[in-house]
C-alpha positions in Angstrom: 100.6 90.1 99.6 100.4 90.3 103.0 100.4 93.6 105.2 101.6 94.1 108.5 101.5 96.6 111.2 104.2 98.2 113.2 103.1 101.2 114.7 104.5 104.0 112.5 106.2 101.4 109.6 104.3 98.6 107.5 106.1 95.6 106.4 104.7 93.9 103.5 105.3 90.6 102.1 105.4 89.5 99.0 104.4 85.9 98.0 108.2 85.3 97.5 109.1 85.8 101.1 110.6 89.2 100.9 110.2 91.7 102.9 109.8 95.8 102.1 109.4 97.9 105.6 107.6 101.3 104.9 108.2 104.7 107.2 104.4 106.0 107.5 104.5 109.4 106.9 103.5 111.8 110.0 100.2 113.8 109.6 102.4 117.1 110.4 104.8 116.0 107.0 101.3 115.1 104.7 99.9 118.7 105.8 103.4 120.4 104.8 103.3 118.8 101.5 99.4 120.1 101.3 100.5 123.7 101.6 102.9 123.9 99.5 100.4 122.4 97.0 98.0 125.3 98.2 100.6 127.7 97.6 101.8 126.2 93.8 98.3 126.3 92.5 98.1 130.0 94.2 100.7 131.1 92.2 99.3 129.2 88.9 96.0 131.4 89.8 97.6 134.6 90.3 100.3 134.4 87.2 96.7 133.3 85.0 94.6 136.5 86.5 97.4 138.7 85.3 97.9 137.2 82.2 94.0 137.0 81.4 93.3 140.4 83.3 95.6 142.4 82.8 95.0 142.0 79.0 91.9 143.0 79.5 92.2 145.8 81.6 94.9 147.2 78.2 91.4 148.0 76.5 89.8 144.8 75.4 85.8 144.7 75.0 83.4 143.8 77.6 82.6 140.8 75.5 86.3 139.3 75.9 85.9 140.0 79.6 83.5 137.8 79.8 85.1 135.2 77.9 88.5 136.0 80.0 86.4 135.0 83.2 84.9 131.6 81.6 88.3 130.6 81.0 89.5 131.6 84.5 86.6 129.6 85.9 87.6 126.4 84.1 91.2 126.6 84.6 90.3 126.8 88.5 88.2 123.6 88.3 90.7 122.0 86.4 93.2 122.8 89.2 90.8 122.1 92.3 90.1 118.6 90.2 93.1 117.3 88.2 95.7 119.1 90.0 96.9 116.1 92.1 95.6 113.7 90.1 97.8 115.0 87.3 101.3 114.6 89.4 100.1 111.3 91.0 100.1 109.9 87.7 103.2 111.5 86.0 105.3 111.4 89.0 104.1 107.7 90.7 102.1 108.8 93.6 104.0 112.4 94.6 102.6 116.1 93.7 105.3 118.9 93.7 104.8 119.4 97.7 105.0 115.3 98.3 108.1 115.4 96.8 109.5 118.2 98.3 108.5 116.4 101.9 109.8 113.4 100.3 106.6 111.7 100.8 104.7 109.4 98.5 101.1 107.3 97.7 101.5 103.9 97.2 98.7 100.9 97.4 98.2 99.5 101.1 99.7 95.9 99.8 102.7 98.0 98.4 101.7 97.6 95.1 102.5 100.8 92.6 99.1 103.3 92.5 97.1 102.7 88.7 95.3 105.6 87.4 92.0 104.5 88.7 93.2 104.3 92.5 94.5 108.3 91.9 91.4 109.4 90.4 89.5 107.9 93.1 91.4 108.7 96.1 91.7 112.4 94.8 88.2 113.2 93.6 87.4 112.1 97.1 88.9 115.4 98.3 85.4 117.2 98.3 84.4 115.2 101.3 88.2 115.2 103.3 88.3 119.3 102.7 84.7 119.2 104.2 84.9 122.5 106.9 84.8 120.9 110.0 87.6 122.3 112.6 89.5 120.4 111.5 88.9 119.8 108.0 87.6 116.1 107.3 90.5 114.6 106.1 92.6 115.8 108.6 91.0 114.7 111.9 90.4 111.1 110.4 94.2 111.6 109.5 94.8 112.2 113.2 92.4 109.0 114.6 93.8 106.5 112.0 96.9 103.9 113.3 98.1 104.4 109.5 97.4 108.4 109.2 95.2 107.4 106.0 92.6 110.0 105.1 88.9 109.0 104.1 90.5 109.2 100.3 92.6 106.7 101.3 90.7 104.3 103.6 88.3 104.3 100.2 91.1 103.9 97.7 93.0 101.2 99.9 96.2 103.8 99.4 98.8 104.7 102.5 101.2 107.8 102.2 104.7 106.7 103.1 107.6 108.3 103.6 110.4 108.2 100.5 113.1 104.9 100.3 116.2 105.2 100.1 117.1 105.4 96.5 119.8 102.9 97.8 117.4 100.2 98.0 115.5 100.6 95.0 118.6 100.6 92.2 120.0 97.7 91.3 122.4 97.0 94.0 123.9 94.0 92.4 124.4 92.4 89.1 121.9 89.2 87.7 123.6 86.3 86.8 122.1 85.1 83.7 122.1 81.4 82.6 119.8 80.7 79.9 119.1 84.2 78.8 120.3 84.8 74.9 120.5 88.9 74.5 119.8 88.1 70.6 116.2 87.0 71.4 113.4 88.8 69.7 112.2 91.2 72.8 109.0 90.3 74.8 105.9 92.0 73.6 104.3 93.6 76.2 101.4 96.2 77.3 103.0 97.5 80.5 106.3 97.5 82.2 107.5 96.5 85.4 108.4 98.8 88.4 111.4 98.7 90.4 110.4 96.9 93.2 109.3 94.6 90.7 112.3 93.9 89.6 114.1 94.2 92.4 112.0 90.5 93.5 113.3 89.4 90.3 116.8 90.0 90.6 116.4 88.8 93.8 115.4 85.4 93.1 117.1 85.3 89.7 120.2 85.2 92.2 119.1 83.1 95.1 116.9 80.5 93.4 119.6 78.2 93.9 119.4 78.4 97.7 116.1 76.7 96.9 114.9 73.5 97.1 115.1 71.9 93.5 110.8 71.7 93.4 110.8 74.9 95.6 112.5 77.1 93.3 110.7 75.5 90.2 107.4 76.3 92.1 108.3 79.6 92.8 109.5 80.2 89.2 106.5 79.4 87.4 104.3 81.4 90.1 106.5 84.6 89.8 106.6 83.7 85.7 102.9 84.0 86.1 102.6 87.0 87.9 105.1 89.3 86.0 103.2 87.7 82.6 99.5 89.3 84.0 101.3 92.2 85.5 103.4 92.9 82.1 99.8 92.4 80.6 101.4 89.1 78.5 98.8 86.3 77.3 100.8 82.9 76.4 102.3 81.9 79.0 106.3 81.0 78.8 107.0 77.5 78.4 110.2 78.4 80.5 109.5 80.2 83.6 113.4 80.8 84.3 114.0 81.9 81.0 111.3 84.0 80.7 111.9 85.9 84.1 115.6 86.4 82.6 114.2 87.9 79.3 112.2 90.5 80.7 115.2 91.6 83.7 117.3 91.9 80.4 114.6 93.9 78.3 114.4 96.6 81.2 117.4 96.9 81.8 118.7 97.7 78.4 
């Protein structure tokens, strides 16, 4: 894929031709989303100290104190650490505050963010929350065209602001033509995403705009990506019906 710059938006391109323009999100909107983050895992650490402390303080021994403050100390590692990392995953690139900003991670060729990319972008936090005035991560925030901070200049990730939900659902129906719903399903180790198959529907509809070799060309290439993406080995001896079946399979 191809990526573009406009300022505060980035176009990207897929290898189909179509075009997805992404909002950059402002470094005021990322550090809003921050704070309320800050201010969730407060409240997680407060509700655990009176939870842990407070039963101690009922008349527990000074044994069970001790233990009481190991456990505090891992449960605030396991925040500082796994905290975003956790939400990235579960909610596709937003933590509580991200969403609340409607605000979200995605890969700098617009691809959806994998567990290794949040790990890395994340554990890289150490070094953005450095104590500089200020911090790290913000002033590189600041000086970057794409408000990326060194987690994300390292994880190749940009922060954009939310679509539309308009122009991620399907917004009109596929027209299948070889597709037989009775067919065994695809076996598969991943599923697709809706931008995905949004460029799916979208040339599952348009092919026939195409010249005749073009849109067989294009067929077999998109066959082959969704078949690595979808983590598929054989390859489809039909690249049209193939792209059909697994349209259908999501969608029902």
């Amino acid at each position: 894929m191809n990526l573009m710059k406009k300022k505060s938006e980035v176009i990207i391109e897929t290898p189909e031709k179509i075009r997805f323009s992404y909002q950059i999100a402002e470094v005021g909107t990322r550090i809003a989303a921050y704070v309320i983050d800050q201010m969730i895992q407060t409240l997680i650490i407060l509700a655990i100290i009176w939870l842990v402390f407070g039963s101690v303080s009922a008349g527990f021994a000074k044994s069970t104190t001790h233990l009481s403050a190991a456990f505090f100390f891992i449960i605030l590692f396991l925040l500082r650490w796994f905290y975003f990392v956790l939400f990235e995953i579960i909610m596709e690139g937003q933590s509580p505050g991200k969403r609340m900003m409607r605000i979200r991670v995605l890969r700098d060729n617009g691809d959806s963010l994998d567990w290794e990319t949040i790990i890395f972008r994340n554990f890289l936090r150490a070094v953005d929350d450095f104590p500089i005035a200020p911090l790290l991560g913000g002033f590189v925030a600041l000086i970057d065209p794409q408000n990326r901070r060194l987690g994300d200049l390292v994880a190749n990730t940009i922060v954009v602001k939310e679509i539309n939900h308009d122009l991620i659902l399907p917004d009109f129906q596929v027209y299948f033509h070889k597709l037989n719903p009775r067919q065994e399903r695809i076996e598969a180790k991943y599923k697709l995403s809706e931008h995905e198959l949004y460029i799916i529907r979208r040339f599952l509809n348009e092919r026939y705009k195409l010249p005749a070799e073009k849109e067989e060309e294009m067929a077999k290439d998109l066959a082959d990506q969704v078949r690595k993406k979808m983590g598929i080995e054989e390859e489809p001896e039909d690249a049209f019906l193939f792209l059909e079946r697994v349209y259908y399979q999501h969608e029902t």
